[in-house]
Residue frames as a rotation matrix with the C-alpha (Angstrom) as fourth column:
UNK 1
0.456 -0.525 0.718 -21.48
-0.588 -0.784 -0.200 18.11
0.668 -0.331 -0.667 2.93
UNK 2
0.880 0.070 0.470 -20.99
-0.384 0.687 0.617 15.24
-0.280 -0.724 0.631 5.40
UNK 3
0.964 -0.242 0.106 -19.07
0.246 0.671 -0.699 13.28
0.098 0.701 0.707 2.76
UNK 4
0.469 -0.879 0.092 -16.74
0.243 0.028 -0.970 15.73
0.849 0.477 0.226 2.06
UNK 5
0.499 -0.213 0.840 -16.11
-0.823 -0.419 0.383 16.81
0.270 -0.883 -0.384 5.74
UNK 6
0.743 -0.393 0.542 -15.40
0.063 0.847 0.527 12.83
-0.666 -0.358 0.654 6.50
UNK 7
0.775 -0.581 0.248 -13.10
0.553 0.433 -0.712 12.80
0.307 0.689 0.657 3.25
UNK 8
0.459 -0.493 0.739 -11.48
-0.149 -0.863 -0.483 15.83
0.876 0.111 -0.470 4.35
UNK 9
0.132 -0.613 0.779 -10.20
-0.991 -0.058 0.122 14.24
-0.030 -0.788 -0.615 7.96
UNK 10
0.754 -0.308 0.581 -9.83
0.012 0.890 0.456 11.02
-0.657 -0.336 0.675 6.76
UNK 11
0.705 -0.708 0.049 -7.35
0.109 0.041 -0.993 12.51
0.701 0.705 0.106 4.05
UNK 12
0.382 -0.610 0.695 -5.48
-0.839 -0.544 -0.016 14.32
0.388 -0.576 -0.719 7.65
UNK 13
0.724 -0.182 0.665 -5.65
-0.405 0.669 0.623 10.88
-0.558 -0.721 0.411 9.14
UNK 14
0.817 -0.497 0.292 -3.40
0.577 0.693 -0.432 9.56
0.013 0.522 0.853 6.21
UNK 15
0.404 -0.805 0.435 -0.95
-0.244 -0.553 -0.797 12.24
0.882 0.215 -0.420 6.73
UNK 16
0.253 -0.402 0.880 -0.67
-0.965 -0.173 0.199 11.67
0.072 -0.899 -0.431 10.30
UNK 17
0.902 0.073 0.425 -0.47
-0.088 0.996 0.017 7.78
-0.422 -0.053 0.905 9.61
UNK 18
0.565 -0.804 0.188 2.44
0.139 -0.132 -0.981 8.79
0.814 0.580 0.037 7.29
UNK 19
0.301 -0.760 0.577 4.42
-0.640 -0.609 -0.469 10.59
0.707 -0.228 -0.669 9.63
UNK 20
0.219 -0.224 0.950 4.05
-0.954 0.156 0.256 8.22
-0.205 -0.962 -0.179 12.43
UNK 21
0.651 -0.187 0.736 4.47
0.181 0.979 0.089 4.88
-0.737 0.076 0.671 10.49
UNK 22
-0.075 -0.890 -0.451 8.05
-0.427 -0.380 0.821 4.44
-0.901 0.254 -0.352 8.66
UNK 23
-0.683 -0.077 0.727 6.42
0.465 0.721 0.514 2.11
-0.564 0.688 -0.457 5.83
UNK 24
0.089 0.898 0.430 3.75
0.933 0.076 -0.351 4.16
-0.348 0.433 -0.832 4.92
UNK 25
-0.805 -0.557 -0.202 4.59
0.416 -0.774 0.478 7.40
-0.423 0.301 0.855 2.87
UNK 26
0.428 0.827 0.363 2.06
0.888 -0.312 -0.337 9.75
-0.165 0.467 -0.869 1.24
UNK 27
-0.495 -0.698 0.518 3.69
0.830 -0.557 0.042 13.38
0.259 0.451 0.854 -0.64
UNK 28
-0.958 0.179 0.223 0.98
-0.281 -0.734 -0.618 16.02
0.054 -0.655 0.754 0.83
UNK 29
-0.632 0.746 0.207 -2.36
-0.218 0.086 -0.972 16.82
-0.743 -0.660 0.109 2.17
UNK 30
0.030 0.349 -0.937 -4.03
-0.993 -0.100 -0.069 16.54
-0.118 0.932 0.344 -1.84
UNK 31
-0.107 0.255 -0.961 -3.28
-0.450 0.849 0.276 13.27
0.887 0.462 0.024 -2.44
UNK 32
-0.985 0.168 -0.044 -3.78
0.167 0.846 -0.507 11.96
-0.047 -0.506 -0.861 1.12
UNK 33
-0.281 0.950 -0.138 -7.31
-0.577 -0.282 -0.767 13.30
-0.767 -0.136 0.627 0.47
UNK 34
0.064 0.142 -0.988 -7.25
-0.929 0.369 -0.007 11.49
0.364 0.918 0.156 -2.96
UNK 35
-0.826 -0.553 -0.111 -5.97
-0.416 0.729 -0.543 8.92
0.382 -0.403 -0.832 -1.22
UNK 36
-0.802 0.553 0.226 -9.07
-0.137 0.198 -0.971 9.17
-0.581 -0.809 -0.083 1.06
UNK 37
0.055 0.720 -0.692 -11.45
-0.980 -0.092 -0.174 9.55
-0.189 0.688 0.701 -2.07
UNK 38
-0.478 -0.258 -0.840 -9.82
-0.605 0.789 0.103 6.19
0.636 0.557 -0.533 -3.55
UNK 39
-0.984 -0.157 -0.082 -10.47
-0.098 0.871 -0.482 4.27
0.147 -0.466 -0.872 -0.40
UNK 40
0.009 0.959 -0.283 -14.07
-0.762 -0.177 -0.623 5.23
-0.648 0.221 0.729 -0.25
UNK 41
0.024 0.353 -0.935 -14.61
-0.992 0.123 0.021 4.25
0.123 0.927 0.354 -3.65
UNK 42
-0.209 -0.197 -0.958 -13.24
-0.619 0.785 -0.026 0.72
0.757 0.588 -0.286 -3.01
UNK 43
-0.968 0.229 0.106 -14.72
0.069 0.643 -0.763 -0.01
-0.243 -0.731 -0.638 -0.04
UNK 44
0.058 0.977 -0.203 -18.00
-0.683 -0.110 -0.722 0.93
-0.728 0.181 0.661 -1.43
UNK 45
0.120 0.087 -0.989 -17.32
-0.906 0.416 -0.073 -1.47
0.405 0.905 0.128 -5.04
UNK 46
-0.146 -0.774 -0.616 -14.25
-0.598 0.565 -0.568 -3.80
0.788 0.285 -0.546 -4.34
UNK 47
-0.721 -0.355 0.595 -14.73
-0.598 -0.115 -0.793 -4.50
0.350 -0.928 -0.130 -0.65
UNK 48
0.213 0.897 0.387 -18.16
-0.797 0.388 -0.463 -6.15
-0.565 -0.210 0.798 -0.50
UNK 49
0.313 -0.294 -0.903 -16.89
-0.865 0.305 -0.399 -8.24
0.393 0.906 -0.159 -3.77
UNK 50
-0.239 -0.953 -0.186 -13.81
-0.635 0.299 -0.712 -9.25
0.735 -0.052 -0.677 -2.13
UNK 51
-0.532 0.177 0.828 -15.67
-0.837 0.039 -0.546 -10.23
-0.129 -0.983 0.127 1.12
UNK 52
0.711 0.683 -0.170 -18.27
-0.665 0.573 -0.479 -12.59
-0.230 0.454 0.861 -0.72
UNK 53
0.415 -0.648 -0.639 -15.31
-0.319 0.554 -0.769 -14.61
0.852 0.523 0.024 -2.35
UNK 54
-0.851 -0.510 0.127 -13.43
-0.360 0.390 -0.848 -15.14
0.382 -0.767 -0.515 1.38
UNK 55
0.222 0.628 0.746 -16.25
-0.851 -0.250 0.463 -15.68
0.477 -0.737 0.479 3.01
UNK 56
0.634 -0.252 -0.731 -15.22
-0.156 0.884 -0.441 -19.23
0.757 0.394 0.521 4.06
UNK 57
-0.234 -0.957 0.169 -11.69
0.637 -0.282 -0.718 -18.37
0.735 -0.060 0.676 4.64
UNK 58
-0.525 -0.155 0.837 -13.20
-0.212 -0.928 -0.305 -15.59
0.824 -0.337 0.454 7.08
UNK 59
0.673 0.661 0.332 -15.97
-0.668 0.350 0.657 -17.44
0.318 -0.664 0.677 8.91
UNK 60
0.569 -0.419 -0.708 -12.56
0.379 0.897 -0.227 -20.22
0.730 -0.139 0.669 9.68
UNK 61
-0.238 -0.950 0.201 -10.94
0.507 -0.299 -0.808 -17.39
0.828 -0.090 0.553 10.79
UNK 62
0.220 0.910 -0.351 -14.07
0.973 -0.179 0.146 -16.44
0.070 -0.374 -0.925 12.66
UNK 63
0.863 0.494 -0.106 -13.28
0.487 -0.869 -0.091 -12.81
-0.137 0.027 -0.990 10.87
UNK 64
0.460 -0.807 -0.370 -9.65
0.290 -0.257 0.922 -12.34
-0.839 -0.532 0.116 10.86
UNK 65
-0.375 -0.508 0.775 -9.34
0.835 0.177 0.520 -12.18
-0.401 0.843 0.358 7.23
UNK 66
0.753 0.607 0.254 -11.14
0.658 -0.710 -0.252 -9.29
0.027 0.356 -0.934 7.14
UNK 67
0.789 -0.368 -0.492 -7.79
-0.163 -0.898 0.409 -7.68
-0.592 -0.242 -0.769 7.69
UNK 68
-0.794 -0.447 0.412 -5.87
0.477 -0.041 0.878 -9.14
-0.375 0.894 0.245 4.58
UNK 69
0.029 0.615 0.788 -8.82
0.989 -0.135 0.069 -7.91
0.148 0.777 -0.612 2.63
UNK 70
0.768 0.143 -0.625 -8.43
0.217 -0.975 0.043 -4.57
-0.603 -0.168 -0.780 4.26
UNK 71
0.236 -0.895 0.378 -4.98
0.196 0.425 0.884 -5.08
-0.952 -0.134 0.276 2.99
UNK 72
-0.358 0.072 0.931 -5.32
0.930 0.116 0.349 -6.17
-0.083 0.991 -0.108 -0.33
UNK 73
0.651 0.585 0.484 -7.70
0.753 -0.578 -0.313 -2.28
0.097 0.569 -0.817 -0.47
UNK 74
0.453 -0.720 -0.525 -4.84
-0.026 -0.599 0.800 -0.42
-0.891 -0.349 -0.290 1.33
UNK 75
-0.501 -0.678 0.538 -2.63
0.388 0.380 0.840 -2.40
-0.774 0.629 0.072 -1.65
UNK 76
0.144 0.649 0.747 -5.04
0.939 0.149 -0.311 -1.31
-0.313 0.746 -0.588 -4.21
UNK 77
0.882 0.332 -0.334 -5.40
0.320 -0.943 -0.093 2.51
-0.346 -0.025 -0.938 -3.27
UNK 78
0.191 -0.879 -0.437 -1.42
-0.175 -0.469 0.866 2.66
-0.966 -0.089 -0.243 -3.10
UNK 79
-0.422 -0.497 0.758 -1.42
0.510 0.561 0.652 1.48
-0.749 0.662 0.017 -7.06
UNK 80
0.309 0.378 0.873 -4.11
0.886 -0.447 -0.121 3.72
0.344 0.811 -0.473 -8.47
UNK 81
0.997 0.058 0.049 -2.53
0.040 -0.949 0.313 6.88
0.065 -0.310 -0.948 -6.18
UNK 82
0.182 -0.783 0.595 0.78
0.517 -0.438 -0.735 8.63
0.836 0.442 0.325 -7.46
UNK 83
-0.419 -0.541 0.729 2.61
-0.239 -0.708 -0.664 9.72
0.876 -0.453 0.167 -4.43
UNK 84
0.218 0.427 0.877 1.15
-0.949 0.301 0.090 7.42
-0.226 -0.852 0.471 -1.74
UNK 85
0.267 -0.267 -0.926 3.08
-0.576 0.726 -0.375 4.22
0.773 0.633 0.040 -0.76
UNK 86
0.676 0.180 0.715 2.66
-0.734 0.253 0.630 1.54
-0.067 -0.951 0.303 1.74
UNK 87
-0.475 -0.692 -0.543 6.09
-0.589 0.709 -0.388 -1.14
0.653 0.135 -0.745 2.09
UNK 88
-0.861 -0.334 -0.384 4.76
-0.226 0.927 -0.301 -4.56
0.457 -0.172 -0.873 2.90
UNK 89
-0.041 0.907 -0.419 1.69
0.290 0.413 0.864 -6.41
0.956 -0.086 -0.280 4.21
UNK 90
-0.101 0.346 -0.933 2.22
0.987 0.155 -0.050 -5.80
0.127 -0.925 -0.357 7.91
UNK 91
-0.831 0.088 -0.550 2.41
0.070 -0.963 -0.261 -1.95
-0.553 -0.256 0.793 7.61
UNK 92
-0.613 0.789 0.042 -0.72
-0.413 -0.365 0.834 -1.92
0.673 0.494 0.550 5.28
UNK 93
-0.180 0.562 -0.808 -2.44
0.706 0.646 0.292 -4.05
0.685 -0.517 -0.512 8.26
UNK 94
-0.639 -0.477 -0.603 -1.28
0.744 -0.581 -0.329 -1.41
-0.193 -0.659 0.727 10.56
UNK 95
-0.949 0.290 0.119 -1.99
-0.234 -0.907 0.349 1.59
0.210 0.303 0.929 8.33
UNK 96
-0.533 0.846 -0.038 -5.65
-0.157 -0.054 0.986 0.09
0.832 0.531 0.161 7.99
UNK 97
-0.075 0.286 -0.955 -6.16
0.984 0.176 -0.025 -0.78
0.161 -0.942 -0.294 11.72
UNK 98
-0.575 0.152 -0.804 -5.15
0.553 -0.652 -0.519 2.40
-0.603 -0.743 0.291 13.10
UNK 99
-0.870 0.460 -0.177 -7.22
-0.449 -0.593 0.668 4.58
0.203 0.661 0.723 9.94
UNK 100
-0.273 0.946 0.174 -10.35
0.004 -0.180 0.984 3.03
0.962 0.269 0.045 11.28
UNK 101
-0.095 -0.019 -0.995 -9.59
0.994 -0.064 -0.094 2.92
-0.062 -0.998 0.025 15.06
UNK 102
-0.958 -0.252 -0.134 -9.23
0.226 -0.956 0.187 7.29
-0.175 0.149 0.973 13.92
UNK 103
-0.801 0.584 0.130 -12.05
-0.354 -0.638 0.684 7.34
0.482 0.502 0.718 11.89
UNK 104
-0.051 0.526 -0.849 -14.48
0.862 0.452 0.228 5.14
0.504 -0.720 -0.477 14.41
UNK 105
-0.286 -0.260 -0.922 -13.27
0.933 -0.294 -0.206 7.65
-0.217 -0.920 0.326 17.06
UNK 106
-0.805 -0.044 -0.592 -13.92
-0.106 -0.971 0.215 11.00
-0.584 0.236 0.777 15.17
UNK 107
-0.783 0.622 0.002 -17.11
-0.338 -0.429 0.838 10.01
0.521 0.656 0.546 13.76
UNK 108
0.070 0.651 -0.756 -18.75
0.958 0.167 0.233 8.35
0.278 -0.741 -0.611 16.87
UNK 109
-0.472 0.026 -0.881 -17.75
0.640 -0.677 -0.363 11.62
-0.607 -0.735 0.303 18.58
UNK 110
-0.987 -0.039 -0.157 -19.23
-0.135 -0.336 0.932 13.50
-0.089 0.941 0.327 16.13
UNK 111
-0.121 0.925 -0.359 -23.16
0.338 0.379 0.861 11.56
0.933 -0.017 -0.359 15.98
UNK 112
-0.493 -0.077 -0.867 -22.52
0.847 0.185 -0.498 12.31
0.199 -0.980 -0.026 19.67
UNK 113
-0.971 0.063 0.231 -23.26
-0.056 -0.998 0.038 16.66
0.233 0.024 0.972 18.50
């Protein structure tokens, strides 16, 4: 029940990321939930993967690449989801900054109950 409660306001956060960023588009509340399903999924598979392979490249950066790699999953989600599209690397940085600065904030406050 958790799960789908988190899936269900991190699908709202992608709508409200839509409206307020001019690069980042998404067609209604259904697929920003899908949306939200997708990103799950690949941060649970793709994300650990992806992280192992920079590692290097991240420990030089002493961590900054962790936000191309968010990137690169933002870029993923917006290829396997019809009707959710994100123009260019700095607005997927964006989108993916403020979507966990949201979800941080609404699930610390939350554990807080």
């Amino acid at each position: 029940m958790k799960f789908i409660i988190r899936l269900l306001l991190t699908g709202m956060f992608v709508v409200i990321l839509a409206w307020l960023l001019p690069g980042v588009s998404v067609e209604n509340y259904w697929t920003a939930v899908i949306v939200a399903l997708v990103l799950a999924i690949l941060n649970f598979l793709v994300k650990p993967i992806l992280i192992l392979l920079t590692l290097p490249v991240t420990i030089l950066t002493l961590g900054l690449f962790l936000l191309v790699i968010n990137a690169i999953i933002i870029f993923i989600a917006d290829g396997f989801v019809e009707g959710f599209n994100v123009d260019g690397w700095f607005m997927a940085i964006i989108f993916s900054l403020l979507l966990s600065l949201f979800q941080s904030i609404v699930y610390s406050a939350s554990k807080a109950d």
